[in-house]
MILO-395682 format. One record per residue: x, y, z of N, C-alpha, C in turn. Coordinates in steps of 0.1 Angstrom, whole numbers, padded with zeros to 4 digits, always signed. Layout:
XYZXYZXYZ...
! end
This chain:
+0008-0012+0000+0000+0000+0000+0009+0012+0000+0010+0023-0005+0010+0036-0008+0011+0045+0005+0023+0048+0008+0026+0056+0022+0015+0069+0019+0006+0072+0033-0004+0082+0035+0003+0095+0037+0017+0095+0038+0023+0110+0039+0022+0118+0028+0015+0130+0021+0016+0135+0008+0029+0138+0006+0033+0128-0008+0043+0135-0014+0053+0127-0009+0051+0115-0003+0063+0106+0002+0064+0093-0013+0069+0087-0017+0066+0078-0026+0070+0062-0024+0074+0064-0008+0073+0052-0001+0061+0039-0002+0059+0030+0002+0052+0023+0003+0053+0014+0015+0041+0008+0022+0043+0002+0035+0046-0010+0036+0053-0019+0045+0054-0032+0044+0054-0037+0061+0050-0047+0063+0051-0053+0074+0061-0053+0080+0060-0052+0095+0073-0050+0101+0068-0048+0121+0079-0045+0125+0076-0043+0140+0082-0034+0145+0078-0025+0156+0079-0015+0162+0078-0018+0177+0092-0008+0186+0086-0003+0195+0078+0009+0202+0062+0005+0204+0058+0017+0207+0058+0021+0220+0059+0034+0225+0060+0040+0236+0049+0050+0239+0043+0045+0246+0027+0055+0257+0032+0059+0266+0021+0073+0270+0025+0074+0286+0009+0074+0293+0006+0060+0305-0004+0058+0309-0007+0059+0321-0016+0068+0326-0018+0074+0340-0004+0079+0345-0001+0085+0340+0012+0093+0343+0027+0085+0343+0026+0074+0340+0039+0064+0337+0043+0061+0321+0055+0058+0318+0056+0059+0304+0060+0041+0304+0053+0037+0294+0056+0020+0292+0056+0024+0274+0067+0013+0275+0074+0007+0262+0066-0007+0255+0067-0006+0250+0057-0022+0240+0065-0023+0235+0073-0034+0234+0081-0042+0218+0080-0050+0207+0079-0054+0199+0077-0060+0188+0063-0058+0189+0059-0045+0180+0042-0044+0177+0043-0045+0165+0037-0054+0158+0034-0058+0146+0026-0042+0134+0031-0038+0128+0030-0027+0121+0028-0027+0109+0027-0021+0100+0025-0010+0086+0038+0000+0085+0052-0004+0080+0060+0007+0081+0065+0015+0071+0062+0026+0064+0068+0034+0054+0082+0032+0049+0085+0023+0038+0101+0019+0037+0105+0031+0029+0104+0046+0030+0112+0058+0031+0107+0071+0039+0096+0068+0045+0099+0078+0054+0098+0077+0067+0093+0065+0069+0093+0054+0082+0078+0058+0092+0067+0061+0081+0056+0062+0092+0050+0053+0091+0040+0051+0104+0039+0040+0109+0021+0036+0114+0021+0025+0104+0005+0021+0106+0003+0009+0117-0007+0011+0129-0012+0003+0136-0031-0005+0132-0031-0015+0130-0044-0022+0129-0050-0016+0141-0060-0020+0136-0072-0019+0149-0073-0027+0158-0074-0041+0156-0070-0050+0165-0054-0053+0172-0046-0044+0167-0036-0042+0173-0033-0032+0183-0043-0019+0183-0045-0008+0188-0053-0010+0203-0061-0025+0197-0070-0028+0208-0064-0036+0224-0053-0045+0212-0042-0051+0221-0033-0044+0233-0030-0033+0224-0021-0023+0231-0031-0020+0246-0044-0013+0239-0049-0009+0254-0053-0020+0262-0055-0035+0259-0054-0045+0270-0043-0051+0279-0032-0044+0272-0016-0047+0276-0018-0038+0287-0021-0026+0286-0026-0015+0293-0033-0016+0305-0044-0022+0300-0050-0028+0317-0048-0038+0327-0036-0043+0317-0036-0058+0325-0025-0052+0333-0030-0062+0347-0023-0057+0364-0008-0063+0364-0004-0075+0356+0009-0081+0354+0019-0070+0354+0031-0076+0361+0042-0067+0360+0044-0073+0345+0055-0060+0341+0061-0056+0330+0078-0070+0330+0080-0071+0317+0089-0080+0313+0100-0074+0319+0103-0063+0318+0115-0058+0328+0115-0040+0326+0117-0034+0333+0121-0019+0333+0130-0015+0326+0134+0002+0325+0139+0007+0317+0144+0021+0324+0153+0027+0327+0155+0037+0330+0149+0052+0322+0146+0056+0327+0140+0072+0320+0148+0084+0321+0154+0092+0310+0157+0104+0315+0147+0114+0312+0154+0127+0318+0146+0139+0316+0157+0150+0306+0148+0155+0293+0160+0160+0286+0158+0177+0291+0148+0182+0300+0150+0194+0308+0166+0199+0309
! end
């Protein structure tokens, strides 16, 4: 499919991403999200049922696979 950026002449291909939220005031990392990626300008399409995932990742009470240090670029 046809990168949605005007004027990019990229095209999308399957691929994975890490996405990063910030939820109730904490920032969590997602890895390997299955994606839509623009092979030249690198934007990035999420399914719906992938989007749906993300926010059940989101509610579920399980601890996280491991932490991550955060800076502040203040």
């Amino acid at each position: 499919m046809k990168c949605s950026i005007e004027g990019c002449p990229g095209e999308y291909e399957a691929g994975t991403v890490m996405h990063t939220v910030r939820h109730h005031g904490q920032v969590t990392v997602i890895d390997h999200v299955p994606a839509e990626i623009c092979s030249a300008c690198g934007d990035v399409l999420l399914k719906p049922a992938t989007v749906r995932r993300i926010e059940d990742l989101l509610q579920d009470k399980r601890q996280p696979a491991s932490t991550v240090p955060l800076y502040e670029f203040a």
